[in-house]
N, C-alpha and C positions, 0 to 999 in steps of 0.2 A: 369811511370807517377807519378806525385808527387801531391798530393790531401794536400790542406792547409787549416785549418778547422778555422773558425772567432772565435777570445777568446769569452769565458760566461763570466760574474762577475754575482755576487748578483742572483744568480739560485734562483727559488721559486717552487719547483717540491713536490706533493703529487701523491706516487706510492703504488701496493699492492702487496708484496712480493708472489712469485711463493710459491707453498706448497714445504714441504721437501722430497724428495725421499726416507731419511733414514726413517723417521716415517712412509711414506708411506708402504714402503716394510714390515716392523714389522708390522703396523697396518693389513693388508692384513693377515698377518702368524695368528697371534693372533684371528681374526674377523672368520676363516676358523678354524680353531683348537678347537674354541668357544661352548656351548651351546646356539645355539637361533641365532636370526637374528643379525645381527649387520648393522650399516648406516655410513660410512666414508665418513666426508663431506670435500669436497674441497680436494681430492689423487691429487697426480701430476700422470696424465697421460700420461710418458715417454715411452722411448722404453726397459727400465727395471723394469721398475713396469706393464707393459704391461705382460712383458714374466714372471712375478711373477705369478700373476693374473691367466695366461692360465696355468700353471704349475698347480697351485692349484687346478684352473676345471678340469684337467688330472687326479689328485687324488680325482675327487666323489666331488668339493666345488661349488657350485652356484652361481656363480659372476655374477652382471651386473649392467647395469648405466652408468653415465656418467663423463665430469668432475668436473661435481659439486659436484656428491653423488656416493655413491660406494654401493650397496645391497649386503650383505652376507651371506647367508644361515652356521651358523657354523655346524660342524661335531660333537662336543662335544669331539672331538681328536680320532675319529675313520674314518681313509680313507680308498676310496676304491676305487680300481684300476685292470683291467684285468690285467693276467699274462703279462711278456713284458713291461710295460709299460716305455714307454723313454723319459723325462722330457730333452727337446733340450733347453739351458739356452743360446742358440750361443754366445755373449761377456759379458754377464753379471756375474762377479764374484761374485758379491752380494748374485744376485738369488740364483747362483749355491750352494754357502758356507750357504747360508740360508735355501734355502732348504731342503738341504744333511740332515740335525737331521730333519727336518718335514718328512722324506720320510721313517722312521724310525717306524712311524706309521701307514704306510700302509698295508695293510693286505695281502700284495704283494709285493716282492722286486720289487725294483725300479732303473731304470738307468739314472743319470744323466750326459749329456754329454755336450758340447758347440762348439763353432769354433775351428780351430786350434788355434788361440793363444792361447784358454781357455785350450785345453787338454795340454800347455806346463806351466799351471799355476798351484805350487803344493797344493796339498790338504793334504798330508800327516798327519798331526797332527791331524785332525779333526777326519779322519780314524782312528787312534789310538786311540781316547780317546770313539769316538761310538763302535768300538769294545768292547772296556772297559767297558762301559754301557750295554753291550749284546746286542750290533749290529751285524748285519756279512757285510762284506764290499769288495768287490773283483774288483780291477781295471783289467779292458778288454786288454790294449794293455802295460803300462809304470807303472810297481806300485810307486805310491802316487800320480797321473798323472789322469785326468777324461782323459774317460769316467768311471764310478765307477758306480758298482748296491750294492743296500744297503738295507738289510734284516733284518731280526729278529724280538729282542724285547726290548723297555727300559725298563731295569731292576731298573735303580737306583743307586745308591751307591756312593762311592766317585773316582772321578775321575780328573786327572788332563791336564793340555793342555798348549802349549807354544803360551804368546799371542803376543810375540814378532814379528813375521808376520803379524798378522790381530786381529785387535778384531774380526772379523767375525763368525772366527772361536769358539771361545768364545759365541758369541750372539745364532749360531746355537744350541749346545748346550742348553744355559741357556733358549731359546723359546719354547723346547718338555720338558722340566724338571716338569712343573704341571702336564704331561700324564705319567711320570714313575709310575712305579710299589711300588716304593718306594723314601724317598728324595732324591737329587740332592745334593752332595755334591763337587764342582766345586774348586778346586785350581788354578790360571794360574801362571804361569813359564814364566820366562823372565820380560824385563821388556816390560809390554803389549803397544803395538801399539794404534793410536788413541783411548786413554782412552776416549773421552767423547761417543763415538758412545757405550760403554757401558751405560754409563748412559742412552741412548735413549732408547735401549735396557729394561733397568730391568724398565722405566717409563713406555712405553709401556705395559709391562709385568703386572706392578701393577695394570696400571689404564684396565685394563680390568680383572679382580682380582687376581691375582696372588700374593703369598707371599713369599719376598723374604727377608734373614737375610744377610749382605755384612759386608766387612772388605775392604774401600776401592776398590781396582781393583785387590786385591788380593784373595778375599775369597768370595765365594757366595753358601748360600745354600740355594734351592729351596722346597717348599714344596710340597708335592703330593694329599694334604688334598684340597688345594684352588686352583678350574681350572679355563679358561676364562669363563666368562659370555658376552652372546653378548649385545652391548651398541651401542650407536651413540657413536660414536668418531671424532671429527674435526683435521685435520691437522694443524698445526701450519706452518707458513711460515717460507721458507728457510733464514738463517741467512750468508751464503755463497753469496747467489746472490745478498741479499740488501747490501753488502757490499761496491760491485762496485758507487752503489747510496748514499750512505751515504761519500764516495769518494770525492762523486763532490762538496759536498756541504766544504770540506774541503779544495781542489782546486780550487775551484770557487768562496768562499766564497757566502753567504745566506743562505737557510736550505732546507733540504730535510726532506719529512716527509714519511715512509714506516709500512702501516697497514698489517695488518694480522700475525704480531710480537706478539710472548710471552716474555716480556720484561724479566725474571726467567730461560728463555729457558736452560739447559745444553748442548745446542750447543754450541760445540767449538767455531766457527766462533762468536761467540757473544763478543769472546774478543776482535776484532776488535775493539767495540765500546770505551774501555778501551786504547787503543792505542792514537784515537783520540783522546777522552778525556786530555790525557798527552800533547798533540800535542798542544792545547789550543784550542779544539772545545769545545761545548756545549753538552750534553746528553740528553735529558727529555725522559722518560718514563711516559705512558700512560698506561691504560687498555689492549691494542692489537695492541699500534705501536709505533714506536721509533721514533726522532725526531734530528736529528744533527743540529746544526748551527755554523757559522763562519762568524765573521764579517766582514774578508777580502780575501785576495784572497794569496794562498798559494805560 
């Protein structure tokens, strides 16, 4: 069947960008790891910040709400979990790699496992470098492969990691480094994957107090002196999804307007807007949304 859709010109659309799942999932690690209540307002409530979330209450965290506000009861980076405990992340890599260093503070190893495709998804480097931190770390069935139970203690110290797979792997790390024993001194190796999802990472990080000294995407060292403190935190809208919207107004020509934008954002996807711009759209930047126009039709 062949479905033929009627041309738009001269669009006039004002839309409000979905929240970001990346900040979400950070916010959630941070808000639970925390001292004191914290209030996440506007989480995107997906089906991986879902299994974030329950993951967290498995390890002793207080979640509830909805999707406007998120309550979080912080631990002040002490979890706690009965012996066994098995953190099922089923396809969520995120969870699972973000996790993995949060689980590291539970006063109980912890097993984190997922669907099959997730157990053929490696984790290896991460292992490595939580070892190195005085982790203990034992994969169940495929070493460097979950399901993997992860023990010990953060010690500290300098340790390095290849971010050439994932920053993920990177971000797990650098989010228990206020709860080590001593500083975080992080090297990554290769050259790092999705650099900006670090930047989301050490924002995250600060702005619920954390202090961090960087060199770029290559050096990061965390201090042990300044933990979370629990805050309200607002999500910021996704700058991937407005994308599509900000599209039309460049194929359509007229403008599209998308709030809940942090116009500064160090979301990658925000170069999009850069693109257009080149293209001979219009930009305006606002307090909390963006604004394309085009005067004709692409």
């Amino acid at each position: 069947m062949i479905v033929t859709l009627p041309e738009r010109r001269n669009i006039d659309l004002s839309i409000t960008a979905p929240p970001s799942k990346s900040y979400t999932h950070r916010a959630l690690i941070a808000a639970a790891l925390a001292e004191g209540k914290s209030t996440i307002v506007r989480p995107l409530l997906a089906d991986d910040t879902k299994l974030t979330a329950a993951a967290l209450q498995k390890l002793g965290v207080g979640i509830h709400g909805d999707a406007k506000s998120v309550t979080v009861t912080g631990c002040d980076g002490k979890l706690t979990c009965p012996p066994g405990t098995v953190l099922d992340l089923d396809n969520s890599g995120t969870s699972l790699r973000l996790l993995a260093g949060t689980a590291l503070l539970a006063d109980h190893p912890v097993t984190l496992t997922g669907s099959a495709r997730m157990q053929e998804r490696p984790f290896g480097p991460l292992a490595e470098t939580l070892h190195g931190l005085g982790g203990m770390v034992v994969f169940a069935k495929n070493e460097g492969y979950p399901p993997v139970t992860i023990g010990g203690h953060l010690l500290g110290g300098y340790a390095t990691i290849d971010g050439s797979a994932s920053s993920q792997y990177a971000s797990s790390v650098l989010m228990i480094a206020p709860y080590a024993k001593g500083p975080v001194d992080l090297t990554i190796t290769g050259t790092p994957a999705s650099q900006s999802y670090l930047d989301i990472t050490a924002e995250v990080m600060t702005d619920f107090g954390a202090k961090i000294k960087r060199e770029g995407y290559r050096h990061f060292v965390v201090s042990n002196k300044e933990r979370y403190t629990g805050r309200t935190y607002v999500v910021e809208g996704d700058y991937s999804s407005a994308s599509y919207f900000f599209a039309l107004a460049a194929i359509c020509g007229g403008k599209v307007t998308v709030s809940g934008l942090k116009p500064l954002s160090v979301q990658g996807d925000r170069r999009f807007l850069d693109a257009l711009e080149m293209m001979g759209c219009q930009v305006t930047y606002a307090a909390d949304r963006v604004t394309v126009a085009h005067e004709g039709a692409a």
